[in-house]
N, C-alpha and C positions, 0 to 999 in steps of 0.2 A: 504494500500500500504506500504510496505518494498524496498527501494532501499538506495544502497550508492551512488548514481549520482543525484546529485541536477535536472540534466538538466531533469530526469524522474518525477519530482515535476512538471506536468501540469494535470490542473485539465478543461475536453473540454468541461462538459456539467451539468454547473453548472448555473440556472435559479432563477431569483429571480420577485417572482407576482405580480403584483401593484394591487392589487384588487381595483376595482370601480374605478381605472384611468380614464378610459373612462365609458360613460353611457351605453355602449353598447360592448359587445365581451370582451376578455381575453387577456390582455397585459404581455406581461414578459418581464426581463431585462436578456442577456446572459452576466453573469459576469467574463468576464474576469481576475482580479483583482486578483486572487487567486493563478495563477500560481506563479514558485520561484522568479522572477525579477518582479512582482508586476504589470505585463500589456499584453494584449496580443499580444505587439512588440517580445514577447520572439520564437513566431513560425516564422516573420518574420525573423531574424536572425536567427535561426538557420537552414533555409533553403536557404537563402543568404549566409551564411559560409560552409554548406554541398556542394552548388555548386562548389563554389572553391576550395571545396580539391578535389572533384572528378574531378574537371579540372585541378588538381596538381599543382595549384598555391601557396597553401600555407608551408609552413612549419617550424614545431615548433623549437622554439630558434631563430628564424630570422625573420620571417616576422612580419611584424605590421599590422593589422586594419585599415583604418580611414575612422571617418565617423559623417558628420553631423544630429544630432538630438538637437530635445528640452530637452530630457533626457530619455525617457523608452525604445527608440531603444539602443539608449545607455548604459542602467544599462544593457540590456539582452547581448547585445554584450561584456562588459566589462567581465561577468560572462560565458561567452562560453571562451573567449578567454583564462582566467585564467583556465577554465577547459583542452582548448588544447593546452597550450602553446605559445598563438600568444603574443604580441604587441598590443595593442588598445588606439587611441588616440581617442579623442571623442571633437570634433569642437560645437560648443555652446554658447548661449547667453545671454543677463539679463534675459528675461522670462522664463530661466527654473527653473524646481522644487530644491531648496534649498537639501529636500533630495534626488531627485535623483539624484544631483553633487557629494552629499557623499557618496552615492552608490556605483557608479562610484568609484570614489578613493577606496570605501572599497574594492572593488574586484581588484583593481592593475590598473585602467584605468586612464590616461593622462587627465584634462580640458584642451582645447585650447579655450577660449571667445572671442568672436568677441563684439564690441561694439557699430560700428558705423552702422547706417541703411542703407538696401541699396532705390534704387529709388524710391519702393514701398511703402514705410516704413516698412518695415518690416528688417528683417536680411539675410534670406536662402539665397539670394544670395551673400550678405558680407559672408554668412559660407561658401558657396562653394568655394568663391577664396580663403579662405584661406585653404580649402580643397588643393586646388590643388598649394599652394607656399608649400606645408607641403610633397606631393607627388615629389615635383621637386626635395625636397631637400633629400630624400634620394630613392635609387631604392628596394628597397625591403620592402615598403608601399605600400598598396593594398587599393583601395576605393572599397568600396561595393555599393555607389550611390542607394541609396533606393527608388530614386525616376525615376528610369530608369531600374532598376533592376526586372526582369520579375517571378523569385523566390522570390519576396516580393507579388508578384498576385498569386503564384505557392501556397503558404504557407493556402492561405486561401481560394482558391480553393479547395485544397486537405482535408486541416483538418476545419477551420472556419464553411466553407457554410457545409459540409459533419455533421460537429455537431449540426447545428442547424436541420438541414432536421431530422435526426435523434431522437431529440426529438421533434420536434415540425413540424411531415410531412405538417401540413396546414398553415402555415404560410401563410396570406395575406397580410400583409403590412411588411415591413422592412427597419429599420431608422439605418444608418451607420454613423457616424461622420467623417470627412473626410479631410486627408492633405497627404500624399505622396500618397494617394487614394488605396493602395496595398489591405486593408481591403474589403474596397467596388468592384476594380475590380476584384477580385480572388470569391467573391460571387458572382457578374454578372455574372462572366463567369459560375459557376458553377451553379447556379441558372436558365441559362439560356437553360440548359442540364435536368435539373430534375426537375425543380420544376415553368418553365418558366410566371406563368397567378400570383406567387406573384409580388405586386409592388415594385421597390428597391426605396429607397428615399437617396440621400445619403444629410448627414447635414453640412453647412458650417455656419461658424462667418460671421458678417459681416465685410467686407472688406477684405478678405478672395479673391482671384482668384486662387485657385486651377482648376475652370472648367473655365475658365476664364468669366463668367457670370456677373459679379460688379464689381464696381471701386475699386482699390485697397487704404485700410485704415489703420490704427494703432489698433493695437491688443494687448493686454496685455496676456489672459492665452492662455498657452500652449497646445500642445497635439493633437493640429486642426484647420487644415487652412492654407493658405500657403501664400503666397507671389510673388508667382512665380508656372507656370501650371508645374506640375510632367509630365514626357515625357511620365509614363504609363498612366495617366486621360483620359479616355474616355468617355466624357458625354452622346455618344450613348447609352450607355451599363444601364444608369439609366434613371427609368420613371420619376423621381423630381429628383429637387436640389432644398433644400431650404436654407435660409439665416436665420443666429438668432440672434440676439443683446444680446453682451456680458454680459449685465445687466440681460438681462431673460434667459443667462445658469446660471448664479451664484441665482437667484431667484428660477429655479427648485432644484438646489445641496440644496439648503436650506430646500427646501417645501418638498424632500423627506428625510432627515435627519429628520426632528421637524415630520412629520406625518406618518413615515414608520422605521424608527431607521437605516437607510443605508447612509451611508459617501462615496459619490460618487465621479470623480472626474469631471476635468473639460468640458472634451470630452461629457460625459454623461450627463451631464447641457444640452446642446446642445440638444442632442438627445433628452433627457425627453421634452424639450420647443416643439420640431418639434412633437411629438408624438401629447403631451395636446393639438395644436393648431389644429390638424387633425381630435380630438376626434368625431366631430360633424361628420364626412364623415361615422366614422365607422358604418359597421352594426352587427345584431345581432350573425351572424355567423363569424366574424370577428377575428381573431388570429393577433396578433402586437407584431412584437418582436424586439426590439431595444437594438445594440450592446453597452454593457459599456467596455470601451475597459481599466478600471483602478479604484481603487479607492479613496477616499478620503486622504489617510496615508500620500499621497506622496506630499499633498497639505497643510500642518497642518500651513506651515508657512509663504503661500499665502491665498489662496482661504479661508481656515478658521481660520483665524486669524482676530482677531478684528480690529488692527492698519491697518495691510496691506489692509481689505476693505474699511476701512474709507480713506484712501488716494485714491483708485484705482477706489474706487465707492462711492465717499460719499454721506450719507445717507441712500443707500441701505438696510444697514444693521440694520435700523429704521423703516421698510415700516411692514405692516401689514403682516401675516405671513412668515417674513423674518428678523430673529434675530439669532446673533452670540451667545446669550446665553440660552446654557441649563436649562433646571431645571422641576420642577414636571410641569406633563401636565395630559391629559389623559390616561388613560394605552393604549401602544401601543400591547400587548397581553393577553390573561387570565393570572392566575395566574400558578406563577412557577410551583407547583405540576401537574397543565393539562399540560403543555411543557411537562414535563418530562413523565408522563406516557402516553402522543403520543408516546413518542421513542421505548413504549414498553419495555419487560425485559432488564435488563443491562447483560453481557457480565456473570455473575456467577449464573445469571437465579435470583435474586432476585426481588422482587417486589419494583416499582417505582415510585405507587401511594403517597404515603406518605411519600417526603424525608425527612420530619424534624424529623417523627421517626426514618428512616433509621442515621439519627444521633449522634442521643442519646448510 
C-alpha cells in the first residue's frame, strides 16, 4: 500500500493463530491493533464523524468534537479531527492509557479528566456531565455520544462483521469484548443477516453493567466494560454474556506474550480468559475467532509494567506462568533462516534460504 492519508493506514483482515488453544478446532485472534491510531475504535469514528458532515453539522475552523472515552476512541478521533480541521476535546479518567493521553495531545487533542466516581464506581457517568457542562458552555461543540450513536453499530456492521465473514466464512463461536457495545452490536446485526447459526459471546469484566446482568464494581483496566448500560446494548442480539475477573485478563495478556510472543492489550485478556474457559464445549469442527480490538504498546506503563502490577494486582505477577520478566525460554519459532525462506524470494528474486550468506 502507497497512500499520503494516514486515515487509509487500516489494515481489516489481519488474523493471528493460537495453535493448540483449545484441544479441539482452530482458534484465531482478529487483530485489530495494527490500524494508524492503534485500535479498532478508528472505524468507529470515523463513521461517527462521516455522519455528521453528511448531516452538515460540522465545519472546519469552528467546530469542536467532544467526546468521552478511556482513550482509543479518543486517539482515533483526535487524529480525524487534525486531518479535517475540527476541535477535539477528549473527557477522561485515571484509568486511561498513559500513552494514549499522549496521543491524544500528539495529534492537537484537549485532556479534560474527571476524577471523582460516579455511583457505580466507576467514572462514565462523572464523564458524561462533564460532557455536557463542556457542550453548554460553548455552541458550536458537537458530542458524538458513542454510546447512543447508531454509526458506532453502523461501522462494524459494515466493515468488522463483513471482515471476518470474509476470511473466516465458518466461524462458530465469536468472543467480543465489550463496553459502548458498538463492536458487538454492529456484528449481531450483521451476523444475524449472513452468517446467523454462529454463537456471538460478547465479554465483560467483572462488575462491568454494560448489559446490565451484575452488580456494579470497581474496575481498574481500560478498554471494556462500562459503568452504566450504553443506550445501543442489546442483550437480545447475543447468545452469552460472560463475566471475567480482572486478574484472569491480565493472566491470559501474560500467558500469550511468555508462550506465543504477542503483547496484547487489555480488552483481549478478557476475550483470551472467555475463549480458554469454553475450550472444553469446542468440537472438532469448531472455528473461534475472538476480536482483539488493541494491543499491548498502549499499555507499556500499566498493564506491563512491573511496579504498576505489583500495586494493582499484587503478587500476580509471581504466580506460575505469569511473570513481568522476559528472558530465554523455549524457542517460540524454528530458526530464523526457515522464517525467512517461508517468505519465499525477496523482492530482487534472490535467494533467502541462507541469510547469513546473503551477508557477507
Amino acid at each position: 500500500m502507497i497512500t499520503a492519508n494516514p486515515l487509509d493506514l487500516r489494515f481489516p483482515e489481519v488474523f493471528f493463530e493460537l495453535t493448540d488453544f483449545a484441544p479441539v478446532g482452530r482458534t484465531l485472534l482478529k487483530l485489530e491493533g495494527f490500524n494508524i491510531t492503534g485500535s479498532i475504535k478508528l472505524k468507529s469514528a470515523l463513521f461517527m464523524v462521516d455522519l455528521l458532515e453528511q448531516e452538515g453539522r460540522l465545519f472546519p475552523n469552528r467546530s469542536t468534537i467532544v467526546e468521552s472515552s478511556s482513550g482509543n476512541l479518543g486517539v482515533a478521533l483526535a487524529l480525524i479531527c487534525r486531518m479535517r480541521g475540527y476541535g477535539f476535546i477528549c473527557v477522561t479518567d485515571p484509568n486511561a492509557s498513559p500513552a494514549n493521553l499522549r496521543a491524544i495531545r500528539a495529534y492537537g487533542g484537549r485532556i479534560e479528566p474527571v476524577t471523582e466516581k460516579d455511583p457505580q464506581g466507576g467514572y462514565l457517568q462523572t464523564r458524561l456531565d462533564l460532557v455536557r457542562d463542556l457542550l453548554a458552555e460553548r455552541p458550536e461543540r458537537i458530542w458524538l455520544n458513542q454510546y447512543a450513536n447508531q454509526a458506532n453499530v453502523e461501522a462494524h456492521a459494515r466493515w468488522t462483521a463483513e471482515e471476518i465473514l470474509r476470511a473466516v466464512p465458518d466461524v462458530s463461536h465469536l468472543y467480543v469484548g465489550t463496553g459502548t457495545t458498538g463492536t458487538m452490536m454492529g456484528i449481531a446485526r450483521r451476523f444475524a443477516e449472513l452468517a446467523p447459526k454462529t454463537e456471538l459471546v460478547a465479554v465483560e469484566p467483572e462488575g462491568s453493567v454494560t448489559f446490565g446482568t451484575g452488580p456494579p464494581a470497581r474496575r481498574i483496566l481500560p478498554g471494556v466494560g462500562t459503568s452504566r448500560r450504553p443506550e445501543i446494548a442489546d442483550a437480545d442480539r447475543v447468545h452469552r454474556i460472560v463475566h471475567v475477573a480482572e486478574a484472569d485478563a491480565v493472566r491470559r495478556c501474560y500467558e500469550v506474550l511468555n508462550d506465543r510472543g504477542l503483547l496484547v492489550g487489555c480488552s483481549t485478556g478478557h476475550v483470551l480468559h472467555a475463549m480458554a474457559e469454553d475450550a472444553e464445549i469446542f468440537s472438532e469442527g469448531s472455528v473461534i475467532v475472538g476480536v482483539s480490538a488493541d494491543l499491548g504498546d498502549k499499555y507499556l506503563d500499566t498493564l506491563y509494567d512491573e511496579d504498576w502490577l505489583a500495586d494493582h494486582f499484587p503478587g500476580l505477577g509471581d504466580g506460575p506462568g505469569t511473570t513481568t520478566r522476559g528472558g530465554p525460554g523455549a524457542p517460540l519459532c524454528g530458526p530464523l533462516r526457515e522464517v525467512l525462506a517461508e517468505r519465499g524470494p525477496d523482492p530482487l528474486g534472490r535467494a533467502v534460504t541462507d541469510p547469513v550468506a546473503r551477508m557477507e
